[in-house]
N, C-alpha and C positions, 0 to 999 in steps of 0.2 A: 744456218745449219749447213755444214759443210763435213768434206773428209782432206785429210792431208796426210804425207809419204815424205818424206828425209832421209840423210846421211848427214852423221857428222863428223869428219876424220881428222884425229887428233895431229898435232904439226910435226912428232914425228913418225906416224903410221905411215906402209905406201900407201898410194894413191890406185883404189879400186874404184867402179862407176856403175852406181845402181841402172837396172832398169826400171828409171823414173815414170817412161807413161808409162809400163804392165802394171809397174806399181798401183797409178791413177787409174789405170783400166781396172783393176779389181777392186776399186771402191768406187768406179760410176757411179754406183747406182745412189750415192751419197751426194752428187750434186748434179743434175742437169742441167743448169744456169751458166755454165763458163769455167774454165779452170787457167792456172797459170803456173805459173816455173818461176824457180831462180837458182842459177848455178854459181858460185864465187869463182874470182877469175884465177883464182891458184887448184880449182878444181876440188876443194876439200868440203864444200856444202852445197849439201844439192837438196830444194825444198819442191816438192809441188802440192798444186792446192784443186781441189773440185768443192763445185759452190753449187747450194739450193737458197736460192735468192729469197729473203723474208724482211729484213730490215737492208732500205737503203738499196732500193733494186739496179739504180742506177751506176754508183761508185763506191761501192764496195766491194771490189773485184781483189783477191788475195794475191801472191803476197806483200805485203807492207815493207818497205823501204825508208832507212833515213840514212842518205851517202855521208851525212858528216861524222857520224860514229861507227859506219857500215852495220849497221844494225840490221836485220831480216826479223817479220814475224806471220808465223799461219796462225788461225784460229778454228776452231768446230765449236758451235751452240750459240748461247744468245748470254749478255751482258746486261741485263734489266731495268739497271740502274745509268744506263751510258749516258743519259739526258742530263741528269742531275752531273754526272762526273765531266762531262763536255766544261763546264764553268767553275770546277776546280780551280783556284790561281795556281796549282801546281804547273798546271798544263791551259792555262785560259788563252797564252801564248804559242803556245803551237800550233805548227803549219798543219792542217789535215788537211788530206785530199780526200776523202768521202765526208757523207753525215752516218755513216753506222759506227758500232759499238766495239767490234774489234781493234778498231785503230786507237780508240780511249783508252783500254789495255796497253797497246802498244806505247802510246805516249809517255803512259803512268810508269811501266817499264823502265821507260829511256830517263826519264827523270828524279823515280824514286830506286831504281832498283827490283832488288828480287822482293820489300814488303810493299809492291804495288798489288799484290794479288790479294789481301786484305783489305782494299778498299771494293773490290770486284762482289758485285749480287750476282749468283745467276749458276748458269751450267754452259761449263768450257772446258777445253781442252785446249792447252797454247805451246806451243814451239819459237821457240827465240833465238837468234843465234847474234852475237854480237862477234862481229869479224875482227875486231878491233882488237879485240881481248880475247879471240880464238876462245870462246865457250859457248856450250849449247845451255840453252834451259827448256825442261819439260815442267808443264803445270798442268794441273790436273785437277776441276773444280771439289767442293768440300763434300759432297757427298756422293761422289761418283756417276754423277747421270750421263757424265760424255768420258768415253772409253780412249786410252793412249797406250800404244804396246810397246815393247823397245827390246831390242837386244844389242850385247856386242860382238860383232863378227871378226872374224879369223884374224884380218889385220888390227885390230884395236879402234876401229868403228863406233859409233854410237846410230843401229841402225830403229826407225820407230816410224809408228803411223796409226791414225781412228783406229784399223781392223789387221789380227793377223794375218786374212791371207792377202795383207799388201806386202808385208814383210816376207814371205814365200814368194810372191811376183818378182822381188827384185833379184832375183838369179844371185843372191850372197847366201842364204841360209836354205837349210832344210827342212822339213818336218819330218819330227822323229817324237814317238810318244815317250811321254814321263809314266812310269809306273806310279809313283806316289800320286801324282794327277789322276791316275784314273782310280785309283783306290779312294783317294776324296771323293772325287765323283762320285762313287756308288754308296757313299756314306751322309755327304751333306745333299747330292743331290745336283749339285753345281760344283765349279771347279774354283776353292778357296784362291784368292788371288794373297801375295802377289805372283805365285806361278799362274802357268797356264798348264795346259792339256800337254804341250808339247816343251822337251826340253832346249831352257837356253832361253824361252820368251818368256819375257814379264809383263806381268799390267801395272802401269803405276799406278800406286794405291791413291785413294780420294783424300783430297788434302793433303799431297804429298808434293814437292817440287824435288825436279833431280836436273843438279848442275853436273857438267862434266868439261874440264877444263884442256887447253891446250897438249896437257902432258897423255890426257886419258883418263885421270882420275874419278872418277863417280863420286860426288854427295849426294845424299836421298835426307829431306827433310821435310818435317810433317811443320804444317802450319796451321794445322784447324784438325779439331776433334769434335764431336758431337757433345759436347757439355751444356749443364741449364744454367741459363745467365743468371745472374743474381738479382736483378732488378725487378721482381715481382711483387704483389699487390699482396698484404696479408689478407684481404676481405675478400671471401667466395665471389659475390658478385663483381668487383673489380678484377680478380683474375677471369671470369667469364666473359666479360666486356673488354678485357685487353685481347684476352686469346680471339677473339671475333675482331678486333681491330687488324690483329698479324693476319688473320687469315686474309682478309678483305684486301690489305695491301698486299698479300703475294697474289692474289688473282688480280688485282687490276695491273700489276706492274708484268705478269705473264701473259697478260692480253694487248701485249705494244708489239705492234705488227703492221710492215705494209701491206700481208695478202689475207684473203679469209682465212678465219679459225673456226673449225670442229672442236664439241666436247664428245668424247666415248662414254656415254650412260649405259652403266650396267643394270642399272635398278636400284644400288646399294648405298649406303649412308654417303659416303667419303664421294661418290661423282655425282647423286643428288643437291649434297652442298657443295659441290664447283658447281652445279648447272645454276643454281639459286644465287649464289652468290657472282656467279658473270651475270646475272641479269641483271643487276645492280649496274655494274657497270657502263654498259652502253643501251641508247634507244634502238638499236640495229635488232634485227631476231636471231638468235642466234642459231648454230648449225648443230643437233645433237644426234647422235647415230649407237645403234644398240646392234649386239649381233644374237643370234638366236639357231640354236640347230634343232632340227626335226625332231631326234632320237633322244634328246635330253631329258631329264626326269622330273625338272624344277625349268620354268619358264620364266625368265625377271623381266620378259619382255614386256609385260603388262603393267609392271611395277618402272618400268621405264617411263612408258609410255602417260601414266599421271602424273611423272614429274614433268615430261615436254609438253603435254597438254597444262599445268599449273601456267609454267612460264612464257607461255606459248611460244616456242621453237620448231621448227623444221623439220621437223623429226624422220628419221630412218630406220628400219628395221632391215638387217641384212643376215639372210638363213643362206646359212653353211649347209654343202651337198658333202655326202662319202668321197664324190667323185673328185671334190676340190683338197680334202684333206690327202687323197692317195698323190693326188698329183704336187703336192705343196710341200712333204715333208724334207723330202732332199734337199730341193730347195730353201726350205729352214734351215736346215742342216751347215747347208751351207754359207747361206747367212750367218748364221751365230758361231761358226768356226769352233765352237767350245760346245762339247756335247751341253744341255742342259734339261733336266727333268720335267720342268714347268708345261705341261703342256696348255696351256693358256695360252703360250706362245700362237698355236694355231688359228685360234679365234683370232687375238692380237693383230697378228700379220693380216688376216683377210679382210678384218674390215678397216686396216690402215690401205691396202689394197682399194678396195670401196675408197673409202673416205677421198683417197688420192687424185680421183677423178674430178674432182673439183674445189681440192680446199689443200693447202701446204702446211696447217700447223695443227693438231691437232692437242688440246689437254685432255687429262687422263684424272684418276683420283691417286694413283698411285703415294705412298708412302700413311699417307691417313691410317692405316693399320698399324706401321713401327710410332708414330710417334703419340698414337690415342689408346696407343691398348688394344687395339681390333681380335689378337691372337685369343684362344683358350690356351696357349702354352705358356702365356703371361700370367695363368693362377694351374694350380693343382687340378686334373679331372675327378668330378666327385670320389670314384671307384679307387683309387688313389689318393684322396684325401681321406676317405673311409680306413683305407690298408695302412697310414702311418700312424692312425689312434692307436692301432693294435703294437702292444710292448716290442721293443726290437728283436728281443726272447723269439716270441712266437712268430714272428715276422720271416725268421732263420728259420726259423723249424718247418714253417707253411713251404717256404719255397722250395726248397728239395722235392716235394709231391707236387707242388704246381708244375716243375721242370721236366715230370717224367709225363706228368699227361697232358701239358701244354707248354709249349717251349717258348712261345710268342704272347702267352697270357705270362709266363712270368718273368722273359722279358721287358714286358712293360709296369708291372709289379717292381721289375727294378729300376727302371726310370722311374719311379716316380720317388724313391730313395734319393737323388737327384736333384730334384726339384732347389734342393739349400745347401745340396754337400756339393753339388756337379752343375751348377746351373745351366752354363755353355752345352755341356754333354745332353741336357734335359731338352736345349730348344732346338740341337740337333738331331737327337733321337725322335722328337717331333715332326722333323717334318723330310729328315730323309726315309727314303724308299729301302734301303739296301743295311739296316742294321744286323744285329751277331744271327740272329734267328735265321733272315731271308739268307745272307750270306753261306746258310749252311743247307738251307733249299736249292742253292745253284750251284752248289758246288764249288764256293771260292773260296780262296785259301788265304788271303791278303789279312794280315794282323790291321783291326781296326788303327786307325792312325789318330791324334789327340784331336777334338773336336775345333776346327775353326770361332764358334761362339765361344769356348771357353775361355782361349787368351784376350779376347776383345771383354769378355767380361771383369777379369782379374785387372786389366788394363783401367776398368771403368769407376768411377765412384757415385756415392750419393744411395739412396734407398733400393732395393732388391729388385723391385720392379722396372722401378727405372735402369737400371743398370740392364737388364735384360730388354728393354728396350733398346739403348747402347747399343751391345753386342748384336743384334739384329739389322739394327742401320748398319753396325761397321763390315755387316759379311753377307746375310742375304740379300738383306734389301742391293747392295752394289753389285753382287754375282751375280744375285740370282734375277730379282724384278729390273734393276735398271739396265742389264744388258736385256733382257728380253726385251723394254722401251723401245731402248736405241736401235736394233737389229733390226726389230718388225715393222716399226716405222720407216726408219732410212732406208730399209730395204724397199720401200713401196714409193718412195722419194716425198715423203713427210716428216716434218719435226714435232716428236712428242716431247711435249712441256709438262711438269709436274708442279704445281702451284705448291702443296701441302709438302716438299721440299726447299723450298725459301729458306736459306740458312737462319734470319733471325727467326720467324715461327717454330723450327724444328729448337732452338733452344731456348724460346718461352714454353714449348707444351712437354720437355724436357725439366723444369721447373717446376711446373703444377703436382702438387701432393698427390699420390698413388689414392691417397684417399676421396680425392677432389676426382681426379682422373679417373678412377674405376668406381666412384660410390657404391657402398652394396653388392662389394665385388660383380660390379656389371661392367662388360665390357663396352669401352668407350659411352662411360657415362657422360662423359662432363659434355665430349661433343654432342652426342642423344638432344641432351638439353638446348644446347645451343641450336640445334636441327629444328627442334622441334616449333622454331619461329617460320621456318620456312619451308619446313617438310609434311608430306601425310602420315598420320600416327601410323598405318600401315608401313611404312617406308621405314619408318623409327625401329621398330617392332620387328622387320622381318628378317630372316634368317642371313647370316654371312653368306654370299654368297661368289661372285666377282662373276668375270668370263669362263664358268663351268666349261669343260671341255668331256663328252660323253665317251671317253677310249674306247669303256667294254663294246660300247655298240659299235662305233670304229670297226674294234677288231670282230664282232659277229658281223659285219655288211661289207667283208672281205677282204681287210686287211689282216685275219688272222693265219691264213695260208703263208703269204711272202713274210709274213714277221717272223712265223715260227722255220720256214726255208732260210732267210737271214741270219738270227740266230742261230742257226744249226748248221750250219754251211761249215765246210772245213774251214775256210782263213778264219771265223770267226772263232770254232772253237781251239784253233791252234795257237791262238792267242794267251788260252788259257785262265780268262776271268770265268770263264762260268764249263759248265760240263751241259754235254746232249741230254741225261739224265735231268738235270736241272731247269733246262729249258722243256724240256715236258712236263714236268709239274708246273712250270709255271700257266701251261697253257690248257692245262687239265681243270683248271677254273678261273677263266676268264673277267667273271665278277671281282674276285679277289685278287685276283695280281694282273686287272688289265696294265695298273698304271707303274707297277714293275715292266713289263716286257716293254712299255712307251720307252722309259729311262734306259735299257738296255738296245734300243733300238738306235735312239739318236746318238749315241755314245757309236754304237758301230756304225751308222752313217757317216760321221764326222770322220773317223778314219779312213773309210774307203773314200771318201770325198776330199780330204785336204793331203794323207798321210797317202795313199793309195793312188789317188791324183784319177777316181772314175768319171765320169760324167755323167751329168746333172740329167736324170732323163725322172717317168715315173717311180714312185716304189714300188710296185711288183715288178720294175725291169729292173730296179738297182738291184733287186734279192737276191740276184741267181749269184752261182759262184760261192 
């Protein structure tokens, strides 16, 4: 797990010269282990690298070199499968000078080409530059868990790196916000890639490669889609015992490591079976750690705590103080450079934090929700399935009197219209914060813009559900969960691993019958069953839950002062997304929109902090102004 920073200047751009260490200096925090450089001697590619030593502590030092073709390559994440691909006869002959995984990328590269990244298991991020041939290549693993940003600068550049404010660091570009960015923002929640927040920077999309050749030219080419393989089992129980095979080989082959590995136990289905299923794995104890706050309304800590007591692990419980969230959020802010609504992120960061103190890689259960069904956005909510029996006639007719005495009851009366005509539109109005209603609570004026799940959906095939699974790997799951991953881990100098992302799993359980997968329209049946060899029927049974984060008490144990001086600060309302008027209602009932004014918080942190250029101190000091 590393970070890495580049230029790559086309042969006939001039010759401009990043600031390569500020660059490296604003992603430290992404490797403490050693970093390196490589400059070409015409001055036109300049790579550096920061490294967090996990495989190969010795000579795996970046970046990778072969003088016969002038080849350069960086890598960020892990290769899973490097063992098996070491004794390839593509490359059984090649010189390596480490035993780690990025340089078997690198080989495969120099030998096959750009369909070397097809034979890659795992989550990466790779930069390649072949001098020879004056082209860069960006890769960018199949479902987004390691993050690569790029722009092109003034002279015809190709400038890129893990985080954007490496790309601010190197004194060629600016930050300057996109309006359409932030208006997604306050609709999906997170900022739909491939923009960003800020105009002119991109994220390259998951599964995407982007050549850029001697003249300057850009291709962007998609090599991998979320689709369900075809090779599946027509008998229940044979699909149930395969899908328990995928799983079992993505957690053993995520558990190849030279330094200790944490699992993050919430209590809940998806990281009770990674904690079950790494005990399989090795006779060692394993390290599992739960976070918990005071003021929370629902405790999984206990529901933790019988799965590490089942498997007998190590177990930690680590409680969040008010004092740690006031002092952390800028700080997140500033990590994740992209406002994002999730506030899970908090918990996330602290006990990667914790965890850091002793352990470098930590697994997660993340994605077991996009690929099992976890959501209720994956079926109609009753109240909703109730209102479309009712004729389309009176359907019309109701809603005009819902509108006048409830704006946000029929609102959602129309989402659920949706559900088969809008589906994208349905998983978005789910689970953004800032839909037509609130938007007209704060007083914004921004025309809803087309749904990020809707074109990933149209995009997709195969049955309704699945398809809506689809669309959720291709836009939340990447914006929203796997930068929160990357952020709050790297930012603590840990590598989080997500097992229940292993590209061939995610397209066996993309495979399985909606029928098979939800039986009895229950969510995440088929796993249930499968758990149920390993789990307490409590555990089976208990409510969705994850890393709950308690805002409204947050903001009643005194972050409601500086959020609502924040908000309401001149620069903020001169900006113009929301009115003084609007942020007083929102804060006239703290229950109900604590987790509105969270999303409009970090959104304006993120400006004053990367666009504003303030410094990092508390948040009630950042609020003034």
């Amino acid at each position: 797990m590393c970070g890495f920073a580049g230029l790559f200047i086309p042969k006939e751009s001039g010759l401009v010269e990043p600031k390569i260490n500020d660059m490296l200096e604003a992603i430290s925090h992404r490797g403490s282990d050693g970093d390196g450089y490589y400059v070409s001697d015409d001055r036109r590619v300049f790579l550096g690298f920061v490294r967090l030593a996990i495989i190969d502590l010795d000579t795996g030092n970046q970046p990778f070199c072969d003088a016969s073709s002038g080849s350069v390559m960086v890598g960020n994440g892990e290769i899973y499968n490097y063992h098996e691909l070491r004794s390839d006869p593509r490359i059984s002959d090649f010189m390596f000078q480490s035993k780690g995984d990025i340089e078997v990328a690198f080989a495969l590269a120099l030998r096959t080409g750009r369909t070397f990244v097809s034979d890659l298991r795992g989550m990466f991020a790779l930069a390649l530059v072949e001098n020879n041939q004056q082209q860069l290549t960006l890769v960018r693993d199949r479902l987004g868990i390691k993050p690569i940003y790029w722009t092109r600068i003034s002279n015809g550049g190709i400038l890129f790196a893990s985080e954007i404010k490496a790309l601010f660091a190197s004194g060629l570009v600016t930050a300057e916000i996109d309006e359409n960015s932030v208006n997604n923002y306050l609709s999906h929640g997170w900022v739909p890639g491939p923009t960003t927040l800020y105009k002119g920077i991109n994220a390259l999309q998951p599964g995407h490669i982007l050549t850029a050749d001697s003249a300057g030219n850009i291709e962007l080419q998609r090599y991998w889609g979320p689709t369900a393989c075809k090779d599946i089992p027509d008998d229940f129980e044979e699909i149930q015992a395969s899908l328990l095979t995928h799983m079992r080989e993505a957690v053993h082959l995520h558990m190849r490591s030279d330094v200790p590995i944490g699992i993050l136990l919430s209590g809940g289905l998806d990281s009770g079976l990674l904690v079950a299923l790494a005990a399989e794995q090795t006779a060692a104890q394993l390290n599992t750690f739960t976070v918990k706050f005071p003021e929370a309304t629902y405790d999984e800590a206990p529901m933790a705590f019988d799965v590490a007591s089942r498997y007998g692990t190590k177990h930690e419980v680590f409680e969040v103080s008010f004092e740690e969230v006031d002092s952390l959020l800028p700080r997140l802010a500033w990590h994740l450079d992209q406002p994002l609504f999730d506030a899970a992120a908090v918990p996330n960061m602290l006990i990667h934090k914790h965890l850091g103190n002793s352990m470098k890689v930590a697994l997660n259960g993340s994605g077991g929700d996009e690929i099992f069904a976890g959501y209720g956005r994956y079926f109609p909510l009753e109240i909703e399935a109730n209102y479309l029996c009712f004729p389309r006639a009176l359907r019309k007719c109701l809603e005009g009197g819902i509108q006048r005495i409830s704006p946000i009851t029929a609102f959602r009366l129309r989402r659920a219209e949706k559900f088969l005509t809008r589906p994208g539109e349905y998983l978005r109005d789910h689970t953004g914060h800032f839909h037509e209603p609130m938007r007209g609570i704060i007083g914004n004026q921004m025309p809803i813009l087309p749904a990020a799940q809707q074109h990933a959906y149209e995009q997709s095939s195969g049955r309704h559900q699945t398809r809506l699974l689809t669309a959720d790997l291709q836009t939340y799951l990447t914006d929203d969960l796997m930068t929160l991953v990357d952020r709050t881990s790297m930012a603590m100098g840990v590598e989080g691993r997500v097992p229940f992302l292993d590209h061939p799993l995610v397209e066996f359980a993309l495979a399985v019958p909606p029928a098979l997968r939800t039986a009895g329209c229950r969510q995440k049946a088929l796993q249930r069953r499968i758990a149920s060899h390993f789990l307490p029927e409590k555990i089976l049974e208990g409510r969705k839950q994850g890393f709950v984060s308690p805002v409204p008490n947050w903001l009643r144990s005194g972050l409601e002062v500086p959020a609502e001086r924040l908000l309401s600060s001149r620069r903020a309302l001169e900006r113009g997304w929301w009115t003084k008027n609007g942020i007083a209602k929102l804060f006239s009932n703290l229950d109900r929109y604590g987790y509105q004014i969270y999303t409009l918080v970090m959104l304006e942190l993120c400006v004053r902090l990367h666009v504003e250029k303030q410094s990092i101190s508390s948040f009630s000091e950042m609020s003034h102004g």
